[in-house]
PyMOL commands that place a pseudoatom at each C-alpha (Angstrom):
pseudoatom trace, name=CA, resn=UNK, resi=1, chain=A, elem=C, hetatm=0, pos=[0.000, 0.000, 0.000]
pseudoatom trace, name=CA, resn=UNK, resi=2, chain=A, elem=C, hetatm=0, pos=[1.393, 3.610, -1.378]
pseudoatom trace, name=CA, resn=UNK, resi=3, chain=A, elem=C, hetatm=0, pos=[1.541, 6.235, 0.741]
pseudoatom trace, name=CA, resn=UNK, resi=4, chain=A, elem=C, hetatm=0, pos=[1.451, 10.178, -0.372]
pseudoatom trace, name=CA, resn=UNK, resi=5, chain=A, elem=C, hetatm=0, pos=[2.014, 13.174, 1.347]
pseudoatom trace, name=CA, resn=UNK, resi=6, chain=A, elem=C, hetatm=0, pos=[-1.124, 15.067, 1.147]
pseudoatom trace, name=CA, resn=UNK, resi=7, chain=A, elem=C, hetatm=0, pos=[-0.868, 18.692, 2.256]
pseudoatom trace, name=CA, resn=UNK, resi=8, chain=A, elem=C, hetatm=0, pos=[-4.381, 19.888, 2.156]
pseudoatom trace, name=CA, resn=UNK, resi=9, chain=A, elem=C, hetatm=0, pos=[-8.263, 18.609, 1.102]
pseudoatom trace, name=CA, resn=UNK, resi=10, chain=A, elem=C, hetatm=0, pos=[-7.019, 19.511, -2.570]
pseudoatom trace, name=CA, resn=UNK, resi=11, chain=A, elem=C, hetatm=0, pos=[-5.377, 15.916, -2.503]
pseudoatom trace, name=CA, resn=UNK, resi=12, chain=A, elem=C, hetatm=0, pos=[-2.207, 17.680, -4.135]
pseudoatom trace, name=CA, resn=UNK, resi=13, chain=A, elem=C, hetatm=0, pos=[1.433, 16.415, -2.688]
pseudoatom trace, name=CA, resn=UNK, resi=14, chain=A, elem=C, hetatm=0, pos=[3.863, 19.157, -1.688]
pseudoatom trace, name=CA, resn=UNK, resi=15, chain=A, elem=C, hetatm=0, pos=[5.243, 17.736, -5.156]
pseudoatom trace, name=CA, resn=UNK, resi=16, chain=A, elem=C, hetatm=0, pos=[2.467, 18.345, -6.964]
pseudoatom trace, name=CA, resn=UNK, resi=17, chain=A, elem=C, hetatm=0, pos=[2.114, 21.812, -6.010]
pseudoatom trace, name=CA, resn=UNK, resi=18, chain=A, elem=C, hetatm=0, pos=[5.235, 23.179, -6.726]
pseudoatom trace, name=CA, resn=UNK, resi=19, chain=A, elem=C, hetatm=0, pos=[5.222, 21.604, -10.263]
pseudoatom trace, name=CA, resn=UNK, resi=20, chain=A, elem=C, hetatm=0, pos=[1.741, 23.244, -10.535]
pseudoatom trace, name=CA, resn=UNK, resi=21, chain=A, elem=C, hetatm=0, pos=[3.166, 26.500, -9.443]
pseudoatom trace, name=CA, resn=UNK, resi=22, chain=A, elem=C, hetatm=0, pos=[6.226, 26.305, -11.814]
pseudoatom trace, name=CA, resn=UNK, resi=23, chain=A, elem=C, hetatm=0, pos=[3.676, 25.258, -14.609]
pseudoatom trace, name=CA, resn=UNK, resi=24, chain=A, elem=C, hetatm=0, pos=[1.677, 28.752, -13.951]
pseudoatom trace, name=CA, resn=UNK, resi=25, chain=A, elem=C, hetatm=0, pos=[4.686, 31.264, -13.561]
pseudoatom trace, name=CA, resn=UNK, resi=26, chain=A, elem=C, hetatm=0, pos=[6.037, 29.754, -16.527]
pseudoatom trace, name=CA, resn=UNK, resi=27, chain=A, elem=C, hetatm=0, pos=[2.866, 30.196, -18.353]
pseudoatom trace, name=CA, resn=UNK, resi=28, chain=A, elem=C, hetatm=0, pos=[2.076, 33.725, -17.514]
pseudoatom trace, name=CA, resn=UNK, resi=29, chain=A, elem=C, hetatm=0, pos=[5.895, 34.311, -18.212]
pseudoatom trace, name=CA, resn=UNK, resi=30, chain=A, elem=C, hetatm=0, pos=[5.609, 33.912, -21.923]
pseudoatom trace, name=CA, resn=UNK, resi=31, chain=A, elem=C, hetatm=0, pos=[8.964, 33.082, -23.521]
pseudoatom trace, name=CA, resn=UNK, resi=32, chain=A, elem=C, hetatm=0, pos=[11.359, 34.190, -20.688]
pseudoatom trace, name=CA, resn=UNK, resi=33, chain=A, elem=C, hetatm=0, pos=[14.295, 32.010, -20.353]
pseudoatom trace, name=CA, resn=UNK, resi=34, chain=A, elem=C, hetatm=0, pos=[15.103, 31.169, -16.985]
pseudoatom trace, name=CA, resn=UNK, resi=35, chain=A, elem=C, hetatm=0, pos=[18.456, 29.628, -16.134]
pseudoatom trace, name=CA, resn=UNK, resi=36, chain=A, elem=C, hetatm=0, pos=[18.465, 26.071, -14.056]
pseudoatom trace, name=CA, resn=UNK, resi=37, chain=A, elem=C, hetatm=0, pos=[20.753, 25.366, -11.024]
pseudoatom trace, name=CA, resn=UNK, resi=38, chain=A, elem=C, hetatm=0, pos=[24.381, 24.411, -12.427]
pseudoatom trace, name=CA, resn=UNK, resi=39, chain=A, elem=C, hetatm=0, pos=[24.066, 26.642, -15.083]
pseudoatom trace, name=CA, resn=UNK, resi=40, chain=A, elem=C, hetatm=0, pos=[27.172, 29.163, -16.203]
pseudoatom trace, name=CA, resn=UNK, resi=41, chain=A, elem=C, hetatm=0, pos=[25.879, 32.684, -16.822]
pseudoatom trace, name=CA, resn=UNK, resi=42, chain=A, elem=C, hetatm=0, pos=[27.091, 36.056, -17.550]
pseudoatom trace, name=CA, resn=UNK, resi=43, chain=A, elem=C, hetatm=0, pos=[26.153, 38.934, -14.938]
pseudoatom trace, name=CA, resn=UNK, resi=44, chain=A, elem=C, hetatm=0, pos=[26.210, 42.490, -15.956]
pseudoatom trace, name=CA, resn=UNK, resi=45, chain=A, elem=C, hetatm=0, pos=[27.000, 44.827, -12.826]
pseudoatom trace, name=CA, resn=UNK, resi=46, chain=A, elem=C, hetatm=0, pos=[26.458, 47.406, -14.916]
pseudoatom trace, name=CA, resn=UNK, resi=47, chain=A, elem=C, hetatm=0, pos=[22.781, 47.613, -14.624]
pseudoatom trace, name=CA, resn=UNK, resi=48, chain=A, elem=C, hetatm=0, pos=[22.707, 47.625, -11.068]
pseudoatom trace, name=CA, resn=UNK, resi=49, chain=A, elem=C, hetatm=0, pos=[24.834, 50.238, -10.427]
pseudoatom trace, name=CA, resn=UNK, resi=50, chain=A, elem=C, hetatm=0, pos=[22.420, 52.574, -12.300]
pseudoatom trace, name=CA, resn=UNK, resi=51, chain=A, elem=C, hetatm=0, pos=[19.884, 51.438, -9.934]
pseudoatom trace, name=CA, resn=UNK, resi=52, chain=A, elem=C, hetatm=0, pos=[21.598, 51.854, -6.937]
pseudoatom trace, name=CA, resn=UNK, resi=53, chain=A, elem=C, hetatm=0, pos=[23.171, 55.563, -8.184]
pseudoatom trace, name=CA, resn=UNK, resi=54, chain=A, elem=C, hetatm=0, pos=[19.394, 56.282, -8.954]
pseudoatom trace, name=CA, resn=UNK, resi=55, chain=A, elem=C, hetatm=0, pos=[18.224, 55.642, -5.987]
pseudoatom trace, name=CA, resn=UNK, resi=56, chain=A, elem=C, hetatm=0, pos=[21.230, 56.814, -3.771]
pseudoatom trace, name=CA, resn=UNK, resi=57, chain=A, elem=C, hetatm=0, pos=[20.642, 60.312, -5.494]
pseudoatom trace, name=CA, resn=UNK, resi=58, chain=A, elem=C, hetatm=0, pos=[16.904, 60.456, -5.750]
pseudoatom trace, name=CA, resn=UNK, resi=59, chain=A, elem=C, hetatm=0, pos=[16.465, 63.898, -3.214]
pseudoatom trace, name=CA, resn=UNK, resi=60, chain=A, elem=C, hetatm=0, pos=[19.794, 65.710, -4.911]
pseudoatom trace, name=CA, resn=UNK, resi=61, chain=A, elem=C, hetatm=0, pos=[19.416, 64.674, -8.645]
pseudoatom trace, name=CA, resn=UNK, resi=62, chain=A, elem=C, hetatm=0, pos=[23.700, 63.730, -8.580]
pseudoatom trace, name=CA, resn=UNK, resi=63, chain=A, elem=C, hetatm=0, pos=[23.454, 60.854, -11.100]
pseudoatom trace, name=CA, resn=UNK, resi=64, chain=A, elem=C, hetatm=0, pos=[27.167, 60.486, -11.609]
pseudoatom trace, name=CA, resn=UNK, resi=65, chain=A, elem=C, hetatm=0, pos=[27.736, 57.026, -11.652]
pseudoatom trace, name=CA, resn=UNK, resi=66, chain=A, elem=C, hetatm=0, pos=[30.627, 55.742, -9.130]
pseudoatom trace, name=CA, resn=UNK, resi=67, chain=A, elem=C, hetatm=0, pos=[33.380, 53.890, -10.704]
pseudoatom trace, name=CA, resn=UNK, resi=68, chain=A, elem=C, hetatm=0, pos=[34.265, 49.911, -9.232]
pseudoatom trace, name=CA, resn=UNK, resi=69, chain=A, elem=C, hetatm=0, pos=[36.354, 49.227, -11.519]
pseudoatom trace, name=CA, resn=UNK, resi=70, chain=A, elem=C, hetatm=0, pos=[34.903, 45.916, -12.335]
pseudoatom trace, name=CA, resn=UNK, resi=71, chain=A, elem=C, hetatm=0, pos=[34.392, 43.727, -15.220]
pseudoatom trace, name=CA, resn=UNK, resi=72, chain=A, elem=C, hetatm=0, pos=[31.706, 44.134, -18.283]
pseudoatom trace, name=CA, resn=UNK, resi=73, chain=A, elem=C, hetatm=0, pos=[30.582, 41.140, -17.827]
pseudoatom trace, name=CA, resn=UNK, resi=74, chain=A, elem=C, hetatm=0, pos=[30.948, 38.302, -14.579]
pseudoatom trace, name=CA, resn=UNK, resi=75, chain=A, elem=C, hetatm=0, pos=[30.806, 34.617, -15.503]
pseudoatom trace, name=CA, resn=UNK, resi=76, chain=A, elem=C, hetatm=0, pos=[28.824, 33.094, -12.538]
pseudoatom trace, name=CA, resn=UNK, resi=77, chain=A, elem=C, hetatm=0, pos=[27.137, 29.801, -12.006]
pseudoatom trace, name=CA, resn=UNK, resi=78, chain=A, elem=C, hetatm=0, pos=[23.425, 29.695, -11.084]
pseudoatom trace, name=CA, resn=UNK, resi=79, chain=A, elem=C, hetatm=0, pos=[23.268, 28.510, -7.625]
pseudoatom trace, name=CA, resn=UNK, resi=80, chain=A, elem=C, hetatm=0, pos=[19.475, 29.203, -6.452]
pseudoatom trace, name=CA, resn=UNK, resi=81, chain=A, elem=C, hetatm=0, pos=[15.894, 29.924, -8.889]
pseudoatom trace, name=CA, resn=UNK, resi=82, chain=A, elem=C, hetatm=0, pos=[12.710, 30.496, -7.202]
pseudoatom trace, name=CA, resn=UNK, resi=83, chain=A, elem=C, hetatm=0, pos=[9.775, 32.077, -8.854]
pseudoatom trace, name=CA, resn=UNK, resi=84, chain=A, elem=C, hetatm=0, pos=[8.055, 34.159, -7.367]
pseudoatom trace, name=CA, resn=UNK, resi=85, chain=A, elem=C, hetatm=0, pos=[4.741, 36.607, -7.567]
pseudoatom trace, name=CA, resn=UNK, resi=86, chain=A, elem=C, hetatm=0, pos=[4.247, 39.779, -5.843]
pseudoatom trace, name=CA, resn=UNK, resi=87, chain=A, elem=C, hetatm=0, pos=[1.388, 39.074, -3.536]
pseudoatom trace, name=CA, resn=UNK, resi=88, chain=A, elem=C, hetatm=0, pos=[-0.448, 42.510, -4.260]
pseudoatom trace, name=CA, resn=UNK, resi=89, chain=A, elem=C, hetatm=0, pos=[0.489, 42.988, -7.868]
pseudoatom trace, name=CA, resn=UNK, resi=90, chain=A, elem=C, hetatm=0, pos=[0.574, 39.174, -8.843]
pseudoatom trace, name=CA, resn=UNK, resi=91, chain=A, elem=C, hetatm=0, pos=[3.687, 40.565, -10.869]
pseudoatom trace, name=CA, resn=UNK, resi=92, chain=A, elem=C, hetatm=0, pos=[5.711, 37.397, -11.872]
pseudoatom trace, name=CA, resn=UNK, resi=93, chain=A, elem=C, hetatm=0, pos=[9.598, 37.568, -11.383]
pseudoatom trace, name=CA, resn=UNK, resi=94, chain=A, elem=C, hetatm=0, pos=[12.243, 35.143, -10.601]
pseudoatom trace, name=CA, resn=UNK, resi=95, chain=A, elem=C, hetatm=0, pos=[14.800, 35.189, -8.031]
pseudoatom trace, name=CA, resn=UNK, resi=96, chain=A, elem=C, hetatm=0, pos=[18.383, 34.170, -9.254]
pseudoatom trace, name=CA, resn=UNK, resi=97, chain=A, elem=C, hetatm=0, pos=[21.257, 33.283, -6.828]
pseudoatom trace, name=CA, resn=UNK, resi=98, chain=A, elem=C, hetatm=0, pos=[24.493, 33.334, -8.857]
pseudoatom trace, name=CA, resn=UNK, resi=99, chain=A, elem=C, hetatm=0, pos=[28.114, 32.567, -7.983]
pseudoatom trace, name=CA, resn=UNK, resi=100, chain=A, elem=C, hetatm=0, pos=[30.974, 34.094, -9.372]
pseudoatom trace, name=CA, resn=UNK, resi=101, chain=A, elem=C, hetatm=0, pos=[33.461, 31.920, -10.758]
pseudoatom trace, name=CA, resn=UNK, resi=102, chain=A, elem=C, hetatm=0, pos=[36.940, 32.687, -11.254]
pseudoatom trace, name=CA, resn=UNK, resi=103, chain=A, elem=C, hetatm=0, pos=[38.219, 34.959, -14.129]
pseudoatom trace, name=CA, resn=UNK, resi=104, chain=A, elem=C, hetatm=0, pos=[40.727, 32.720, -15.878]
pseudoatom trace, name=CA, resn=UNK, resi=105, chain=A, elem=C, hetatm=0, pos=[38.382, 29.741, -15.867]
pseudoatom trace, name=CA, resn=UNK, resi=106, chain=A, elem=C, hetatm=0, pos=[36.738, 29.184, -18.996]
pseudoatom trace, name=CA, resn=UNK, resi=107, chain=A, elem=C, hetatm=0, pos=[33.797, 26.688, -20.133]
pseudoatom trace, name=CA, resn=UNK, resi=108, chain=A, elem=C, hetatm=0, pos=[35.085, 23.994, -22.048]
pseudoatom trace, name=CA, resn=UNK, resi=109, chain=A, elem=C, hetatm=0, pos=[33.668, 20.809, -23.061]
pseudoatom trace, name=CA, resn=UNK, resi=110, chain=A, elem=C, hetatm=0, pos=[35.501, 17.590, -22.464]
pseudoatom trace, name=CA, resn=UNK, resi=111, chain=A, elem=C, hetatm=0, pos=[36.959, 17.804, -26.275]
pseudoatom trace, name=CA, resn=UNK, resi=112, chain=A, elem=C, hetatm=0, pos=[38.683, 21.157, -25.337]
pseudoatom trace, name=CA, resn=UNK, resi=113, chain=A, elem=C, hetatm=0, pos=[36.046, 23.371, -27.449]
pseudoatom trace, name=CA, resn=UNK, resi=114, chain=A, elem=C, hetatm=0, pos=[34.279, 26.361, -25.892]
pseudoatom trace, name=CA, resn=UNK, resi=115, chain=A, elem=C, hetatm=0, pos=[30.661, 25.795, -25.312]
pseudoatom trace, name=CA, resn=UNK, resi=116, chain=A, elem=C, hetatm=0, pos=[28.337, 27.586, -27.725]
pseudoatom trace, name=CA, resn=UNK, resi=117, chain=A, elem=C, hetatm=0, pos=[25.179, 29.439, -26.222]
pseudoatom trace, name=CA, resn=UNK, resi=118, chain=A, elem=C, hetatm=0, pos=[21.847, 27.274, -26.426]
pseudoatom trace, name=CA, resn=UNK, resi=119, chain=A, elem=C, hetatm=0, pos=[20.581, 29.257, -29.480]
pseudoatom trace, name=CA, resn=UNK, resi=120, chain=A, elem=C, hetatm=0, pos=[22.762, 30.827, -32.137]
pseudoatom trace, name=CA, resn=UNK, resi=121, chain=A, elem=C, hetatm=0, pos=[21.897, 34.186, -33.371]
pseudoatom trace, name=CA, resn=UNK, resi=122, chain=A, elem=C, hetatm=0, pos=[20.003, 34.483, -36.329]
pseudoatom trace, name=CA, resn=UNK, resi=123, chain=A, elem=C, hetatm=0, pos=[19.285, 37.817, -38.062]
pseudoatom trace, name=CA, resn=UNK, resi=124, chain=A, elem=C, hetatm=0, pos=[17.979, 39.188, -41.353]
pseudoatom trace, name=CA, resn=UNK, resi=125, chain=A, elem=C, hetatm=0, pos=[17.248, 42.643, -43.136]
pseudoatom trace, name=CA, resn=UNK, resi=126, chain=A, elem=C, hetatm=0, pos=[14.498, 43.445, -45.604]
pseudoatom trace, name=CA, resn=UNK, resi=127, chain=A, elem=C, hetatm=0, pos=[13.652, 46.259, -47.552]
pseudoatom trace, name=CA, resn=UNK, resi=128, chain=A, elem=C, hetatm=0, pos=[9.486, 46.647, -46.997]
pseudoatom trace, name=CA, resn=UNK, resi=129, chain=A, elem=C, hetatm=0, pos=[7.390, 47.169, -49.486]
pseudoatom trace, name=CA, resn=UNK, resi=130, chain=A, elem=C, hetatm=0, pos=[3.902, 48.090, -49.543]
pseudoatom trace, name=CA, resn=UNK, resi=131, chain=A, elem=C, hetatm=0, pos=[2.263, 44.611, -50.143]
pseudoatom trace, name=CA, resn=UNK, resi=132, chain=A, elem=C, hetatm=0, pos=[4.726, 42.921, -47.660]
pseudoatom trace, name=CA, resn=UNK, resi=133, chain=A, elem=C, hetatm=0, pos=[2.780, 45.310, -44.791]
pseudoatom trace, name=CA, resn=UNK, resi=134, chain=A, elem=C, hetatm=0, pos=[-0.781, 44.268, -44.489]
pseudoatom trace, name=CA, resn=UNK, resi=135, chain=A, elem=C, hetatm=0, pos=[-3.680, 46.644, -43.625]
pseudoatom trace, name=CA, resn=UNK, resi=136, chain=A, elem=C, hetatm=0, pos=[-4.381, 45.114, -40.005]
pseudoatom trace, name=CA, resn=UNK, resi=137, chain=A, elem=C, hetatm=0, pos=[-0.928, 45.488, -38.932]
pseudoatom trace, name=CA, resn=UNK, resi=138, chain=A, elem=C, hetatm=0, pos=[1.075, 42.278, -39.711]
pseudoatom trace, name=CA, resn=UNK, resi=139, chain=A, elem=C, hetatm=0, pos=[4.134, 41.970, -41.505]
pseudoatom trace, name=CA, resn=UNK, resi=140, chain=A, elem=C, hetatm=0, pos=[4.474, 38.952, -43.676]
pseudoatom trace, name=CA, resn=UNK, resi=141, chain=A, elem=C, hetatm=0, pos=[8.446, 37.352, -43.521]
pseudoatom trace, name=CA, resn=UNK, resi=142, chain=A, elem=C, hetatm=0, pos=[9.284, 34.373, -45.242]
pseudoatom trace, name=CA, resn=UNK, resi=143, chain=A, elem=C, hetatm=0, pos=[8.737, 30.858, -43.974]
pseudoatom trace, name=CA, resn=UNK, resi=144, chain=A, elem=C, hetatm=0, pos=[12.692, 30.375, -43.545]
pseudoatom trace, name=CA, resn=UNK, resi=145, chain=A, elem=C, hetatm=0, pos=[12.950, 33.120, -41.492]
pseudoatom trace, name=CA, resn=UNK, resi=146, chain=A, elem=C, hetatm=0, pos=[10.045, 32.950, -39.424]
pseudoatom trace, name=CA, resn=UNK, resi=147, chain=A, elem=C, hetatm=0, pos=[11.300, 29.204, -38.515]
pseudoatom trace, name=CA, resn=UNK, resi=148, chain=A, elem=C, hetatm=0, pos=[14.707, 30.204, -37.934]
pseudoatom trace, name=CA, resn=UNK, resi=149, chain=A, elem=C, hetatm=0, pos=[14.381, 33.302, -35.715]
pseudoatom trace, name=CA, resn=UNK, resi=150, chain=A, elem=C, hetatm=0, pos=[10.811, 32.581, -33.940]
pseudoatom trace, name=CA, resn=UNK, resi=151, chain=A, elem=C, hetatm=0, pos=[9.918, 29.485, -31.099]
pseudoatom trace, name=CA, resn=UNK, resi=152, chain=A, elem=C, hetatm=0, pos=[7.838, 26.734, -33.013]
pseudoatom trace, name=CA, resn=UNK, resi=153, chain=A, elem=C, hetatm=0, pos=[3.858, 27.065, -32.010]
for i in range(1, 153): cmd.bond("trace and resi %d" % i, "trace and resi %d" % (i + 1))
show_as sticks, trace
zoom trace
């Protein structure tokens, strides 16, 4: 005889529930790519630094950005990902731990190449014309490079 951990009348396992939550973040996310554990990233201090200068120097308007001397770009390893929802806004966001890994180490696979990102870049150019625009809005691409540059329905 099985036994299950039921956490409520719902009949739903702790289990359950939290692949039922991750289900419904990810479906109200759209197409945002989150990161799993063990996964190398890049961080960009950059950003928050803004965000901190802004809101140091909110009452005196001094937006001169201080200067940390740090890298472009930090190559860090996901350690943590929990999605989360504002509890008065419902606003979905997701809450990344990262760890920095050291400078000189690089990601290499076991046959000594560099790893290539998950999806290579794809981009095109096209002159419109008139009958490539339609009246309601749309914008008609061909098949190759709608398949190649948007997610399959």
């Amino acid at each position: 005889m099985g036994y299950t951990n039921r956490d409520d009348a719902s009949g739903l396992t702790s289990a359950m529930k939290t692949d039922l939550c991750a289900q419904l973040w990810h479906a109200c996310s759209g197409s945002v790519y989150i990161p799993n554990v063990g996964d190398k990233v890049f961080y960009f201090p950059q950003g928050h630094l803004e965000q901190v200068a802004i809101f140091q120097h909110q009452q005196d308007h001094n937006m001169e950005n201080p200067n940390y001397h740090l890298s472009p770009k930090i190559l860090c390893i996901v350690m943590g990902v929990e999605l989360k929802a504002k509890v008065d806004t419902d606003e979905i966001f997701a809450l990344v731990t990262l760890f920095p890994l050291p400078e000189q180490q690089e990601i290499i696979l076991e046959d000594n190449h560099a790893i290539r990102s998950p999806s290579e870049l794809y981009s095109f150019s096209q002159i419109l014309t008139s009958s490539e625009i339609s009246t309601l809005g749309g914008l008609y691409i061909s098949k190759e490079h709608a398949e190649r540059c948007f997610p399959p329905l």
